[in-house]
C-alpha positions, 0 to 999 in steps of 0.5 A: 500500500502507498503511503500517502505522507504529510509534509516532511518534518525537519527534526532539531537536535536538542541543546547541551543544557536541556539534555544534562537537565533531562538525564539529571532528573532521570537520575533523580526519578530512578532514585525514587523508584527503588523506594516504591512497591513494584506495583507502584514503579509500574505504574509510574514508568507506564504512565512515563511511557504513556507522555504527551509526545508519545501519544500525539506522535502516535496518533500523527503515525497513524493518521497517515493510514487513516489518509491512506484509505480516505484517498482510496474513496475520495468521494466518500465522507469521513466522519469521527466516531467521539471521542477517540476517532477525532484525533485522526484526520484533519478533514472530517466531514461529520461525527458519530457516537457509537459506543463501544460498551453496546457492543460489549458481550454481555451488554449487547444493545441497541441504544435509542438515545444514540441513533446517529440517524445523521449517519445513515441518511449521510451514507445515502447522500453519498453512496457511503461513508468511513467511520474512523476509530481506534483502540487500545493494543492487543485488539484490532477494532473496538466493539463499536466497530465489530458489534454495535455499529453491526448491530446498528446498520442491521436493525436500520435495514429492517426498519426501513423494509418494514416502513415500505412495506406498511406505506405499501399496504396501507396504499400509501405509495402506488403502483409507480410510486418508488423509484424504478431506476432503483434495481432494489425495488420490484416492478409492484412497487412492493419493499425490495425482496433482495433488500438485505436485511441480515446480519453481517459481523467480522469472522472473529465474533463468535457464532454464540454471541452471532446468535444472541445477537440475531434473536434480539434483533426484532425486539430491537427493531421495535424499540426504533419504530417505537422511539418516533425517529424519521426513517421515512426520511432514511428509507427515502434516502437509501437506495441500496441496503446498509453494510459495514466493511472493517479496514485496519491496518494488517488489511491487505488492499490490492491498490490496482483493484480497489472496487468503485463504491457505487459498484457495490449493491449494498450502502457501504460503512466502513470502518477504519481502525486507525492504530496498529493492533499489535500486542507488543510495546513498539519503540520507534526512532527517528534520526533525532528524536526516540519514541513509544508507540501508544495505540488508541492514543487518542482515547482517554484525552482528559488524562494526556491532552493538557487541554489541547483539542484535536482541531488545535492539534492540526493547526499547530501539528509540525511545530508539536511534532518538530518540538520532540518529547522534551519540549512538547509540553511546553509547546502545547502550553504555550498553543493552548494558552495563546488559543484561551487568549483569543477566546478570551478577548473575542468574549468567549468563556475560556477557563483555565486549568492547572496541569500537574505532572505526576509526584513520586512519594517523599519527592517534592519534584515531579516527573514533568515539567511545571506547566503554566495554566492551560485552558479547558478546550470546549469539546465541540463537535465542530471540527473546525472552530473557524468554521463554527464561529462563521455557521454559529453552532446554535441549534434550534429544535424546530419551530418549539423557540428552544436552542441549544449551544456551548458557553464558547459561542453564546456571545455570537447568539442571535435572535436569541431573547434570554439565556439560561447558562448551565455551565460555572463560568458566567458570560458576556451577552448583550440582552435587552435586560438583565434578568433574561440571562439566569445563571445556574452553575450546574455539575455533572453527574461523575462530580455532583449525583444530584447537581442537576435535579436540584436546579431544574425546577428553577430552569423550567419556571425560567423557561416557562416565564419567557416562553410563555411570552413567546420569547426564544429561550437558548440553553447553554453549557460547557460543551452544548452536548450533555447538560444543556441536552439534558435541561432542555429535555426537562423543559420540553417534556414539562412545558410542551406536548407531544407535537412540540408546542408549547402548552405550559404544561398541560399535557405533562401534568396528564401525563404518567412519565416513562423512561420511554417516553423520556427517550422519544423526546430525546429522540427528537432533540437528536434530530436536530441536535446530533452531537448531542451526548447526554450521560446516563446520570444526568439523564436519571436525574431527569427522570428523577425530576419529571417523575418526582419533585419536578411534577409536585412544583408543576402541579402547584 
């Protein structure tokens, strides 16, 4: 295969002094660890192994395989499966949310508060589409690539037959009602008879799990039709059936016979795993600079990425890699710190943090360098930021006045009329009064159990005295994907009716609330919300609340 390479990177070598200092506190750290357990030094050398610079030298490694494939398909999209996959690749179309823990064994399921519908009607849009992901070494594809993701394009298919089928009983589509180019559709106008709505899995699941899979899949299939999601929108979108293909890379691709997607007869996803899957620690050297190979480097960034973002990263991608792993914590520092600055003067909320580096008992040095304050990168789904700032990422759910985006954007909100700001740090708008901004500093579920439920009384009776005026209501938290998600599905299922008008609670108060109907209004946030990524205990509390104290305020 060819590889396609980026730029070249001119390596400079280290000066005297910086490299006596690094080989003094070597010496210094091998002291303290023959003080330490044997549990405890292991745990510290492969938290040494497991640097800055290894981490993002490995996902730069690897993001040349995943160039490679993405040019074998031009025409189709790429799109990041979150967190992980979005380290990989600059140039990414749109992102998904697979998760790997649907497809572990003994947890298998289709999750309907993650449908990604955005993705299926992408792939027909386009004839396909490549899902990048990656995972930690000894496996070559994560579970979200080898089960859910599987699972998810198998149940998609049957879905949309039997939405044909029923348009087609019910004389809802005629005799030349389909599409008869489509060489999937039959001349009565009927669902496709060689639409393939099977199961196809890699060869290394095994046949018990293969077949604890298939028995769920009609029950499965029920849960989508019964969550409200649009596959009329999917089924008139597709022209050939969903199937995943799997692309690592231990893949051999025969470059002068790589078929055309649109020769296939099926939708094709697939499904990139970017790292090398081999189970054994590789060290690598270039002519300067020495190296360990991390796979699935880019997952867990809150333990390595000292608030650099993978947008930031691709800007700034030849100056980190050309610092080496003595000097790149201090160049992501000083990116991140330049980029909270330009937040910060352009009015966006831009906290900092203060990374410290690992201490070994009894030392009073660390194993890193002290780092100056860094800035807690937004996670926004938006690839590029420039080009957020310019679409201004607020999301609208439909004509129900609600929106929905992360505190970074919240200055740039326009028509906006009054905002409920969920996140800790406070904002800078500009709106006719001062009380239609409302702060609540709210945590999220891993921090505070009950952050959330105990202020979401006070959010919808905010909500319910703007909205009732007929005022627009924007929400707002740190990220825009799982607070403010989750306080605007409170106030939709409080204040509005199943079609999503405003009825300021009428039909709630007659109304027995059910974690499926709670999910059905979910549903309809992710239409319009897709990078919407709620966590369960948020999502419990709100529940908790709708089931709860919530009803009790409400009915008073």
């Amino acid at each position: 295969m060819i590889a396609i390479v980026p730029f070249p990177l001119s390596e400079k070598p280290l000066g005297k002094s910086t490299t006596a200092s690094k080989m003094e506190d070597d010496a210094e750290a091998a002291k303290q660890l023959k003080k330490l357990s044997i549990y405890s030094a292991a745990r510290i050398i492969k938290r040494r192994d497991n640097s800055l610079y290894n981490a993002l030298r490995s996902i730069y490694e690897d993001s040349i395989f995943v160039a490679e494939i993405s040019q074998l398909w031009p025409s189709l999209p790429l799109v990041a499966n979150l967190r992980c996959g979005l380290w990989y690749s600059s140039a990414f179309h749109a992102t998904c949310y697979f998760k790997s823990t649907d497809g572990h064994t003994n947890n298998l399921s289709f999750n309907t508060s993650r449908l990604n519908l955005h993705v299926a009607l992408l792939a027909g849009q386009k004839g396909g589409c490549i899902v990048i992901d990656s995972t930690r070494k000894g496996k070559r594809f994560p579970d979200s690539m080898s089960k859910t993701i599987p699972i998810w394009t198998c149940v998609m298919n049957r879905a949309i037959v039997n939405y044909r089928r029923k348009m087609c009983s019910d004389g809802l589509i005629s005799k030349g009602g389909l599409d008869k180019s489509n060489q999937h559709e039959n001349s009565e106008g009927q669902a496709p008879l060689d639409w393939d709505c099977s199961l196809h899995l890699p060869l290394w699941v095994s046949e018990t799990e293969r077949s604890t899979i298939e028995k769920r899949l009609e029950s499965w299939t029920h849960q989508l039709e019964a969550s409200g999601a649009d596959i009329s929108s999917i089924a008139s979108c597709l022209r050939k059936p969903l199937r995943p293909l799997w692309v690592s890379q231990r893949t051999v691709i025969w470059l002068n016979e790589v078929p055309d997607h649109d020769s296939w007869d099926f939708t094709p996803i697939i499904l990139v795993s970017a790292s090398c899957s081999s189970g054994t620690a590789q060290h690598k050297t270039t002519s300067e600079f020495s190296w360990n190979y991390i796979a699935g480097a880019g997952d867990d960034e809150e333990s390595w990425a000292r608030g650099l973002s993978p947008s930031l990263f691709w800007e700034n991608v030849y100056d980190i890699i050309e610092s080496g792993p003595a000097l790149c914590n201090r160049k992501v520092a000083d990116i991140v710190e330049k980029h909270r600055v330009y937040l910060s003067q352009r009015g966006h909320t831009a906290p900092q943090v203060k990374v410290k580096g690992p201490k070994l008992p009894g030392s009073t040095c660390n194993l890193s360098c002290d780092e100056p304050p860094l800035a807690s990168e937004m996670a926004n789904a938006e690839v590029d930021p420039k080009s957020s700032h310019k679409n201004c990422p607020i999301t609208w759910l439909g004509s129900t006045n609600l929106a929905m985006c992360s505190t970074q954007f919240s200055a740039e909100a326009s028509g906006v009329d009054c905002i409920l700001n969920c996140s800790h740090e406070s904002i800078s708008v500009s709106l006719q009064s001062t009380e239609a901004c409302l702060h609540l500093p709210m945590l999220n579920s891993k921090q505070d159990r009950f952050s959330l439920l105990s202020n979401l009384q006070t959010a919808v009776n905010f909500a319910r005295s703007n909205l009732s005026k007929g005022k627009t209501f924007l929400i707002c938290c740190q990220n825009g994907e799982d607070i403010s998600v989750c306080t605007c599905l409170a106030i939709l299922m409080s204040l509005f009716d199943d079609q999503g008008t405003y009825d300021d609670g009428k039909s709630f108060s007659g109304t027995i609330v059910t974690k499926w109907e709670m999910r059905r209004r979910l549903v309809y946030i992710c239409k319009f919300a897709t990078n919407a990524r709620p966590s369960r205990g948020n999502l419990k509390q709100v529940f908790n609340f709708l089931t709860g104290g919530g009803r009790a305020s409400s009915d008073s």
